[in-house]
FIKOLZA-1660 file (N, C-alpha, C; in steps of 0.1 Angstrom, whole numbers, plus 5000, padded with zeros to 4 digits):
% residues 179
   i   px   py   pz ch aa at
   1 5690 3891 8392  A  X  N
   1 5702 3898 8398  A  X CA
   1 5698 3900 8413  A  X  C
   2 5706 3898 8424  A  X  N
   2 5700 3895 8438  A  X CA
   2 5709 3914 8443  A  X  C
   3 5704 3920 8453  A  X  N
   3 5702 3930 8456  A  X CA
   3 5713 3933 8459  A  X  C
   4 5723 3925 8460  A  X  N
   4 5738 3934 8463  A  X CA
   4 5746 3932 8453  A  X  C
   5 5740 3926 8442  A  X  N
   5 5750 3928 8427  A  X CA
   5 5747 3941 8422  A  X  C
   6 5731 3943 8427  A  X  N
   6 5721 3959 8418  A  X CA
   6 5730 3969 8426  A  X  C
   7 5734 3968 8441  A  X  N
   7 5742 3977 8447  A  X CA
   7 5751 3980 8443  A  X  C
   8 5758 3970 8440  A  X  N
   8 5772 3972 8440  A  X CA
   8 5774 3980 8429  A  X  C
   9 5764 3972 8416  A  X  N
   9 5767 3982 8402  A  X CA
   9 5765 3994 8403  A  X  C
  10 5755 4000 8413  A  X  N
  10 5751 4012 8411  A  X CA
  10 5757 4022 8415  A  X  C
  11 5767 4018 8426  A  X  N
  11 5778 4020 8433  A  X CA
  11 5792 4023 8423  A  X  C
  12 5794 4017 8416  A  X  N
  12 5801 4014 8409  A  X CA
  12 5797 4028 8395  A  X  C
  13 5786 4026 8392  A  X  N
  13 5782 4035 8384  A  X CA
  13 5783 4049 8386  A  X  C
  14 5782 4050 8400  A  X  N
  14 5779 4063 8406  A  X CA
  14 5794 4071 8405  A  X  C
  15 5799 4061 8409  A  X  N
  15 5816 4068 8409  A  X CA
  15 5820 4067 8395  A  X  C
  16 5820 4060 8389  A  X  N
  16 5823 4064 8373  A  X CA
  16 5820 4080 8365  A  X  C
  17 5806 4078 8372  A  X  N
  17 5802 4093 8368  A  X CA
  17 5809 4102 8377  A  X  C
  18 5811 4103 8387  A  X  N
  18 5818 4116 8400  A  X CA
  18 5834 4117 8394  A  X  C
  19 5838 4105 8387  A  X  N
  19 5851 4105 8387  A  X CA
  19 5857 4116 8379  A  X  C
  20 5870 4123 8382  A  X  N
  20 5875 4138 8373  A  X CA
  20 5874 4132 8357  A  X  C
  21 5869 4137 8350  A  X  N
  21 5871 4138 8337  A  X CA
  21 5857 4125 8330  A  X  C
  22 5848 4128 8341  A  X  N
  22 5837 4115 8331  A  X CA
  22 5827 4127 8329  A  X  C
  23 5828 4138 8323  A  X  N
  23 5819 4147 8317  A  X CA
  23 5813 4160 8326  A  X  C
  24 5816 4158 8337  A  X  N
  24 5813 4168 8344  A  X CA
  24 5826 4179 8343  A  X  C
  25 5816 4190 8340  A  X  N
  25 5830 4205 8338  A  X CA
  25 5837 4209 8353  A  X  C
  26 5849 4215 8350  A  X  N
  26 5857 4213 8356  A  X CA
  26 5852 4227 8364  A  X  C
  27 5853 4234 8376  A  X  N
  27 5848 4250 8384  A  X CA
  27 5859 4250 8393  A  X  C
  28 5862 4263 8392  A  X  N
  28 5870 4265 8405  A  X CA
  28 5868 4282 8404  A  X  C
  29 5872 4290 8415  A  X  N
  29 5866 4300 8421  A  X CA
  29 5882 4302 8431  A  X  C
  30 5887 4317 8428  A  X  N
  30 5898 4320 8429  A  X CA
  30 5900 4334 8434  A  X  C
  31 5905 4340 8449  A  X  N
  31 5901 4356 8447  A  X CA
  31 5910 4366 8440  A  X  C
  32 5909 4373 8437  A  X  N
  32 5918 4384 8433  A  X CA
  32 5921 4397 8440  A  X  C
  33 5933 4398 8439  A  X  N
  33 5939 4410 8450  A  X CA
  33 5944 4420 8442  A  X  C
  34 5942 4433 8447  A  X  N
  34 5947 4443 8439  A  X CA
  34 5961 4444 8439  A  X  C
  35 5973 4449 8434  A  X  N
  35 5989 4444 8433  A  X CA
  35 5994 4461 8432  A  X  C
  36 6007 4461 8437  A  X  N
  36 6016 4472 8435  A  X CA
  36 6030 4473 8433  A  X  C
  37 6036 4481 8436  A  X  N
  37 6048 4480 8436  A  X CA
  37 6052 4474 8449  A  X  C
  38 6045 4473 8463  A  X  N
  38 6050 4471 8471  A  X CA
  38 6045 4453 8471  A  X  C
  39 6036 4446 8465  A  X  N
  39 6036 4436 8461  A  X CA
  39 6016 4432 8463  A  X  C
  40 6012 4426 8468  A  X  N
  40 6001 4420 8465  A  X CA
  40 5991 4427 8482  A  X  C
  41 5980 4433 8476  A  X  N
  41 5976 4446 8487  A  X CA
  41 5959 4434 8488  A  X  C
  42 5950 4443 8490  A  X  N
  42 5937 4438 8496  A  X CA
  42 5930 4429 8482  A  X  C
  43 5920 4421 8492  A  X  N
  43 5915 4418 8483  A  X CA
  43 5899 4426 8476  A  X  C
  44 5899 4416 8462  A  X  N
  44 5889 4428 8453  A  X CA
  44 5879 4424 8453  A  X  C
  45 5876 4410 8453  A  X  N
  45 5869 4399 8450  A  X CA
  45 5871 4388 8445  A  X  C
  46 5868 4381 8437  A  X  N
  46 5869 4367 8432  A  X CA
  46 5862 4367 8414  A  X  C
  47 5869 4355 8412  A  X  N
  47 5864 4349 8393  A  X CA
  47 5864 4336 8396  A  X  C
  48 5849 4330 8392  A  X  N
  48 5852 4316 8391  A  X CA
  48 5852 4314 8377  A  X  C
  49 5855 4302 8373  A  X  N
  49 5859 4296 8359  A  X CA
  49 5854 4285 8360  A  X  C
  50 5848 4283 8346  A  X  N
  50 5844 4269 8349  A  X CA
  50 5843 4267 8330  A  X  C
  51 5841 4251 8328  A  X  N
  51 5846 4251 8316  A  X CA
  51 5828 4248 8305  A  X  C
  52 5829 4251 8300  A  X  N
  52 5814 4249 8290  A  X CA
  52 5819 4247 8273  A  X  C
  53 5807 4242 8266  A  X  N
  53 5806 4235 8258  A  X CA
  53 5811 4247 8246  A  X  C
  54 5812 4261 8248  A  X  N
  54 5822 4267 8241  A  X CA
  54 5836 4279 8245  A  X  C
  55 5841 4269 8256  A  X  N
  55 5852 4274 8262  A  X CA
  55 5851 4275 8275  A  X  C
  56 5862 4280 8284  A  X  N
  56 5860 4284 8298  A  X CA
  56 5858 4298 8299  A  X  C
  57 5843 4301 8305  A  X  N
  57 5837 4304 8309  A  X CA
  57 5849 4313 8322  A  X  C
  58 5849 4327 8325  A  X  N
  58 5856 4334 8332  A  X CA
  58 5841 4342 8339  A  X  C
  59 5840 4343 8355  A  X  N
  59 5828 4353 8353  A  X CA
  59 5832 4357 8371  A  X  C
  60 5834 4369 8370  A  X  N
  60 5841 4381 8371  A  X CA
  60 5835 4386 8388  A  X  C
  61 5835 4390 8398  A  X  N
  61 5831 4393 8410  A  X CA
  61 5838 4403 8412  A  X  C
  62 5842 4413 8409  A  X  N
  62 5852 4424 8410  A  X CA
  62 5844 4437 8418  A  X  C
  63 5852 4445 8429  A  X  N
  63 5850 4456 8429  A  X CA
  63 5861 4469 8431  A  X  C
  64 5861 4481 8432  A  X  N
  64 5872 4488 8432  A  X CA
  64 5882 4492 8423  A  X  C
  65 5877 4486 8408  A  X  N
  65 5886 4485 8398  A  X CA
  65 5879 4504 8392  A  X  C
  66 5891 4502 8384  A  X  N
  66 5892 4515 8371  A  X CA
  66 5878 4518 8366  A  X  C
  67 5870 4524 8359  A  X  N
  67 5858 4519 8353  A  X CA
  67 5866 4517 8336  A  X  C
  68 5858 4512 8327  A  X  N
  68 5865 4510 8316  A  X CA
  68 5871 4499 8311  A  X  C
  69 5873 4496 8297  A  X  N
  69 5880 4482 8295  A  X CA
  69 5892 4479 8299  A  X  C
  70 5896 4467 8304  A  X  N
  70 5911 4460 8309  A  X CA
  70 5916 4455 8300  A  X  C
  71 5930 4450 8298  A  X  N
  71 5935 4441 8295  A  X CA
  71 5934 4427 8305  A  X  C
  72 5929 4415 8296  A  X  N
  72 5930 4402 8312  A  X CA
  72 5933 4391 8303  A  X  C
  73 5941 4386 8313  A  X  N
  73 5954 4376 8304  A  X CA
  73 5957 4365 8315  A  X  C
  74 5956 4352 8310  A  X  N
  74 5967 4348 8318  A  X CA
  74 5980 4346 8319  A  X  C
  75 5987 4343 8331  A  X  N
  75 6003 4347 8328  A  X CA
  75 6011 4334 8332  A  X  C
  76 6016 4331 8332  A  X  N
  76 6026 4321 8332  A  X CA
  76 6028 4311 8344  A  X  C
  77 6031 4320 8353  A  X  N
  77 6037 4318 8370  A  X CA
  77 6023 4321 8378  A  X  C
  78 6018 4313 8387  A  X  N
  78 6010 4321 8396  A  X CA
  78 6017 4323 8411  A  X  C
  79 6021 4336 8405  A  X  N
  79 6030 4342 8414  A  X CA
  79 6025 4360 8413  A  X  C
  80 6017 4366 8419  A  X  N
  80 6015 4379 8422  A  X CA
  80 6021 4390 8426  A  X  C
  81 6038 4384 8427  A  X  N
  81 6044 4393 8435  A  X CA
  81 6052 4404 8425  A  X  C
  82 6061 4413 8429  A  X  N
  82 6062 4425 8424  A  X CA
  82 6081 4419 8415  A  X  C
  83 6084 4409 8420  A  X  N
  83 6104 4405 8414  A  X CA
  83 6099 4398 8398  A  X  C
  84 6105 4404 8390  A  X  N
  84 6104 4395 8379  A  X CA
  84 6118 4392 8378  A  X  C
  85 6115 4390 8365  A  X  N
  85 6134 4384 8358  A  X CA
  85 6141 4393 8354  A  X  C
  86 6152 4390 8356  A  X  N
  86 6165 4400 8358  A  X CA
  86 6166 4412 8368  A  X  C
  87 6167 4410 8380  A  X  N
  87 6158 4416 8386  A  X CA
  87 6151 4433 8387  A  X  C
  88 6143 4431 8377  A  X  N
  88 6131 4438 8374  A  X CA
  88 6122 4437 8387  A  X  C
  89 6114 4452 8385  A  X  N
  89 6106 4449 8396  A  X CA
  89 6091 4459 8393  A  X  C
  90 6081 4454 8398  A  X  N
  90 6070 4461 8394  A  X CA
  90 6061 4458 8399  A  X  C
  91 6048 4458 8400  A  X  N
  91 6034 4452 8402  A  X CA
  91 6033 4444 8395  A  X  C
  92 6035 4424 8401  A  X  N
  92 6030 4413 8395  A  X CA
  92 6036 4406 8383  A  X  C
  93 6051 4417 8383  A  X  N
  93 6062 4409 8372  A  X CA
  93 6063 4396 8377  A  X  C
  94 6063 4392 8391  A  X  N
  94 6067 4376 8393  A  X CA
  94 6059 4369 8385  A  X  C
  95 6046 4372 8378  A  X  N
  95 6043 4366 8373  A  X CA
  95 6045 4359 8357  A  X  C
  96 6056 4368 8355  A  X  N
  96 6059 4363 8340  A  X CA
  96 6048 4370 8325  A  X  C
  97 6051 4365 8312  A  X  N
  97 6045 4367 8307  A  X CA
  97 6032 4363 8303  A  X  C
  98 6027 4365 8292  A  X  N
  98 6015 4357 8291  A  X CA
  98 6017 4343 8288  A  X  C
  99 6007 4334 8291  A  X  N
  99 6008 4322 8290  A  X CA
  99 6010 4315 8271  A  X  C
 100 6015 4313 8271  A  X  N
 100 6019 4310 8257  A  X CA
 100 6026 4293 8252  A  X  C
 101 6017 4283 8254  A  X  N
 101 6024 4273 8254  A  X CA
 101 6027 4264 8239  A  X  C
 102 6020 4275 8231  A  X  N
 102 6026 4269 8219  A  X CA
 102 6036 4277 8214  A  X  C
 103 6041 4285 8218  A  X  N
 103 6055 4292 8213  A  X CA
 103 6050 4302 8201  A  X  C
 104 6042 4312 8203  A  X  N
 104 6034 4319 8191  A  X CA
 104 6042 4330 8192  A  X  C
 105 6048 4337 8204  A  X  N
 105 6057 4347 8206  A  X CA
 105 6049 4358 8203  A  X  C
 106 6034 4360 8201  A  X  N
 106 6026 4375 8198  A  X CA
 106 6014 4374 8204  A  X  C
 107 6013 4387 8205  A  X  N
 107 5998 4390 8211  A  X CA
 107 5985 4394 8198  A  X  C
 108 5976 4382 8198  A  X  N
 108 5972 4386 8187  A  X CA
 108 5952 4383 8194  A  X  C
 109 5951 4386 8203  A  X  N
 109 5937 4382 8212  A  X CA
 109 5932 4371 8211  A  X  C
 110 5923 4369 8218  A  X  N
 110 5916 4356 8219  A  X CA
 110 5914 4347 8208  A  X  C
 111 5905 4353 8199  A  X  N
 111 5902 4345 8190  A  X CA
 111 5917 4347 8176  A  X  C
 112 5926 4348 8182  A  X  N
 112 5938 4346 8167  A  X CA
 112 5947 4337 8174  A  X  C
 113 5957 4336 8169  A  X  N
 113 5970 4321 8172  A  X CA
 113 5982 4334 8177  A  X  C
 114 5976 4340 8184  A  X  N
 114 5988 4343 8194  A  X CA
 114 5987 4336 8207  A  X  C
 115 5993 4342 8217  A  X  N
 115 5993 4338 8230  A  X CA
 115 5984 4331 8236  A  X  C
 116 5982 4319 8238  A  X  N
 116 5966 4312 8242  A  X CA
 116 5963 4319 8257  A  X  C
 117 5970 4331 8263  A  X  N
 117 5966 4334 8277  A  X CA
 117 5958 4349 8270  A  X  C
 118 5961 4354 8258  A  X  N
 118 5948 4364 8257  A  X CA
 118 5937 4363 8258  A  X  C
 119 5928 4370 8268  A  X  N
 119 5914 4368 8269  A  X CA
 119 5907 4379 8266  A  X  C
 120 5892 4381 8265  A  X  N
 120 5886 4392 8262  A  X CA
 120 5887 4399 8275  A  X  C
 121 5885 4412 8267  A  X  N
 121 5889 4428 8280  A  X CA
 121 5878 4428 8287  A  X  C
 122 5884 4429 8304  A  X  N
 122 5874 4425 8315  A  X CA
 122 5864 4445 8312  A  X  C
 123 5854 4445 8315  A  X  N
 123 5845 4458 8313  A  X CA
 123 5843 4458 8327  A  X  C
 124 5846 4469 8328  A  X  N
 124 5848 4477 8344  A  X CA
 124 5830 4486 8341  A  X  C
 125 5822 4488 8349  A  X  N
 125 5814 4496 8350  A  X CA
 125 5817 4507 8356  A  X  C
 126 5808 4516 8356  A  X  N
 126 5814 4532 8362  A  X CA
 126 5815 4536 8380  A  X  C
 127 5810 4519 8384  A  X  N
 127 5809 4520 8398  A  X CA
 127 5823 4512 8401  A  X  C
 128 5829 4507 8394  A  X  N
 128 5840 4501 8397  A  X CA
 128 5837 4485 8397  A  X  C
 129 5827 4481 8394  A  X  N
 129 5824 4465 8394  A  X CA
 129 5823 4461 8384  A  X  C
 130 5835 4448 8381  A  X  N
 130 5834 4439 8371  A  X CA
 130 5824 4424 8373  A  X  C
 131 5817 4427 8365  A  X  N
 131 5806 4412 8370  A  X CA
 131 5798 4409 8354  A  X  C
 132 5806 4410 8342  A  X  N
 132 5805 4408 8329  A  X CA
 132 5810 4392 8325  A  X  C
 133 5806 4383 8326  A  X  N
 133 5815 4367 8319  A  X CA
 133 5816 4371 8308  A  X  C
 134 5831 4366 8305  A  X  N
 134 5837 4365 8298  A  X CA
 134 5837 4345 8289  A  X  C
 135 5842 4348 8278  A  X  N
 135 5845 4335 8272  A  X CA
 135 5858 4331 8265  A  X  C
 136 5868 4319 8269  A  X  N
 136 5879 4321 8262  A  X CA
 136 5875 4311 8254  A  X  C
 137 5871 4306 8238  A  X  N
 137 5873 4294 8234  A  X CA
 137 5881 4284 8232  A  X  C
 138 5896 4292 8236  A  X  N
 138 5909 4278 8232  A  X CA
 138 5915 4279 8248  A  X  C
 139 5904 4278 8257  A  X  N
 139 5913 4274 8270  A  X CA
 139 5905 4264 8278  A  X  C
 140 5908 4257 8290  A  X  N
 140 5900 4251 8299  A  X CA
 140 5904 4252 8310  A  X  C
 141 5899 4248 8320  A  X  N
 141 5902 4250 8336  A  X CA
 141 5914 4250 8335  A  X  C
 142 5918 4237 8333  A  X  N
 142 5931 4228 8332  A  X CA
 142 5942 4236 8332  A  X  C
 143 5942 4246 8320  A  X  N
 143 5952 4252 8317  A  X CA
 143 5952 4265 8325  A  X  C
 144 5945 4267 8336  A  X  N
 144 5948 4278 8343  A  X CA
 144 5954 4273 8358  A  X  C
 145 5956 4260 8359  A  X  N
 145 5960 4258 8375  A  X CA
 145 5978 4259 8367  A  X  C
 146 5980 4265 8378  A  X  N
 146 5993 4270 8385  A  X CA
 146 5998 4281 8376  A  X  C
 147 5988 4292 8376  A  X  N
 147 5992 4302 8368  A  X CA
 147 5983 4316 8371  A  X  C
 148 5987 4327 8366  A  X  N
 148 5983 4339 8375  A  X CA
 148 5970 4345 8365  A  X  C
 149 5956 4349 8370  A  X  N
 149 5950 4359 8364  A  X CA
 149 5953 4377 8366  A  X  C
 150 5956 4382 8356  A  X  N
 150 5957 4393 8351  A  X CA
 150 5952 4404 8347  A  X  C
 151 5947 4415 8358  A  X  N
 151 5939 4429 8353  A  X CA
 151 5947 4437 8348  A  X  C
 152 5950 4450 8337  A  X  N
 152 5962 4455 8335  A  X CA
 152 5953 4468 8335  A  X  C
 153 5963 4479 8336  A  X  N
 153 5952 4493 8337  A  X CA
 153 5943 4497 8329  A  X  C
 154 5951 4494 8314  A  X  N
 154 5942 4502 8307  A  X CA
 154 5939 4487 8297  A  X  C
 155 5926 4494 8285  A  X  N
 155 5925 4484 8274  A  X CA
 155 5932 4477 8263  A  X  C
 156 5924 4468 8257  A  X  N
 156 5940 4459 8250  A  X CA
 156 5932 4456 8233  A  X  C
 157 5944 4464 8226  A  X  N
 157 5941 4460 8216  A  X CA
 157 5944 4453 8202  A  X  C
 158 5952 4439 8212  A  X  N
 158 5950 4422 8207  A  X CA
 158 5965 4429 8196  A  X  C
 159 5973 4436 8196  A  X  N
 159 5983 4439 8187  A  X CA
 159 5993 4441 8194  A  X  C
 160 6006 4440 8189  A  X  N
 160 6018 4446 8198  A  X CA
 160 6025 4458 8188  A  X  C
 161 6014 4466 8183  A  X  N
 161 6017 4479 8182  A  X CA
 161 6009 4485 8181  A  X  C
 162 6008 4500 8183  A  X  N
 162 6023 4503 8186  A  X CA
 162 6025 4506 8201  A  X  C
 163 6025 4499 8210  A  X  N
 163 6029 4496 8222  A  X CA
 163 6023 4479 8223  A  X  C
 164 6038 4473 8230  A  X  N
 164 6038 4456 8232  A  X CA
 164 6024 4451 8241  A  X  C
 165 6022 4443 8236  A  X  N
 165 6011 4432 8243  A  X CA
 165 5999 4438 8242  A  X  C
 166 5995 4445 8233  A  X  N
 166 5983 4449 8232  A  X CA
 166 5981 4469 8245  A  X  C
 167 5990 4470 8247  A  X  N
 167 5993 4481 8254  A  X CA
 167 5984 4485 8267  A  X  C
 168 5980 4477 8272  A  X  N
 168 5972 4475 8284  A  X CA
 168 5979 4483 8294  A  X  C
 169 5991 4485 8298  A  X  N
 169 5998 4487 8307  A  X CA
 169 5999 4480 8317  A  X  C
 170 6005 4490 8329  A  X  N
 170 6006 4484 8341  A  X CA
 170 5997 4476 8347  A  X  C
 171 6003 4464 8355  A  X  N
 171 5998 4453 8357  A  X CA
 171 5985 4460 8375  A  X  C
 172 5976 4463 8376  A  X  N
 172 5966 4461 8387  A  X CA
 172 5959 4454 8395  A  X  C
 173 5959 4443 8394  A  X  N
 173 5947 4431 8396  A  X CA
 173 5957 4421 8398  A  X  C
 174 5956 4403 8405  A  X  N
 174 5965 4396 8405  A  X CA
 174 5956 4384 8411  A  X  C
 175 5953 4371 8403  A  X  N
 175 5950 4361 8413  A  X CA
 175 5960 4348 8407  A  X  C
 176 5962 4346 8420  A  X  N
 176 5970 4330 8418  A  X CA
 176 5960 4318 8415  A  X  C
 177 5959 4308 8405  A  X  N
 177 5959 4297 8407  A  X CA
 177 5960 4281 8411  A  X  C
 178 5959 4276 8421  A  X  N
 178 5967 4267 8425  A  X CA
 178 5969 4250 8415  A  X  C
 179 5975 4245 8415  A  X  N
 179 5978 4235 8407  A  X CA
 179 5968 4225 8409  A  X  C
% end
């Protein structure tokens, strides 16, 4: 084999491997802004995601939050702003509900067949820094571009009772996705 067939293949091999989807996991790194009524306020820090051999991987760069467990979900729209539907309005309604693409219509946490945007509750430390990874097993990068990450005030406990969506409350935290 003469030295520019060995190049070429190797060349050829190289990009096979680089190419999206030949085994290399997928990372992306996203910041998060704190949200209100008046719509999307400073930033908190950032979550990168990245996908591993038992789910994507959520891991957390937060500061200024609540201390205590969250609700964190993803939502539908990555859209952070305060207009939802009908015009409703609030901290981060633009963003819709939780992500739910097989039509489960419940909040039943991570590991049950409700909403595939339930994730485990982000743990706030008493300094206000979230920097805990998280694990979702039925998600991947993939399914988070063009869609919003979600802090909610309080903890969530994977039931819609007796208060809906696991009763997290009001929406705090907000990062967009891009497609």
């Amino acid at each position: 084999m003469t030295g520019a067939i060995k190049h070429a293949l190797a060349a050829a091999s190289a990009a096979a491997l680089l190419a999206p989807g030949a085994g290399f996991a997928a990372d992306i790194t996203f910041p998060v802004f704190r949200i209100g009524d008046q719509g999307v306020g400073e930033k908190i820090g950032a979550v990168r995601a990245f996908d591993t051999k038992n789910g994507l991987r959520l891991a957390p760069r937060l500061a200024g939050l609540p201390p205590g467990e969250h609700g964190f979900h993803v939502h539908e729209k990555a859209d952070c702003g305060p207009a939802g539907a009908n015009n409703q309005r609030g901290p981060g309604l633009a963003a819709g509900g939780h992500y739910d693409p097989e039509g489960a219509k419940q909040h039943a946490g991570p590991k049950g067949r409700g909403h595939k945007g339930d994730l485990p509750s982000l743990t706030v430390a008493a300094d206000g820094a979230a920097r805990t990874s998280v694990i979702a097993d039925r998600l991947k990068v993939e399914d988070l571009r063009g869609r919003a990450l979600m802090i909610h005030a309080g903890g969530d406990n994977y039931a819609d009772q007796p208060q809906p969506l696991g009763g997290g409350g009001a929406r705090i935290a907000c990062a967009t996705i891009p497609r």
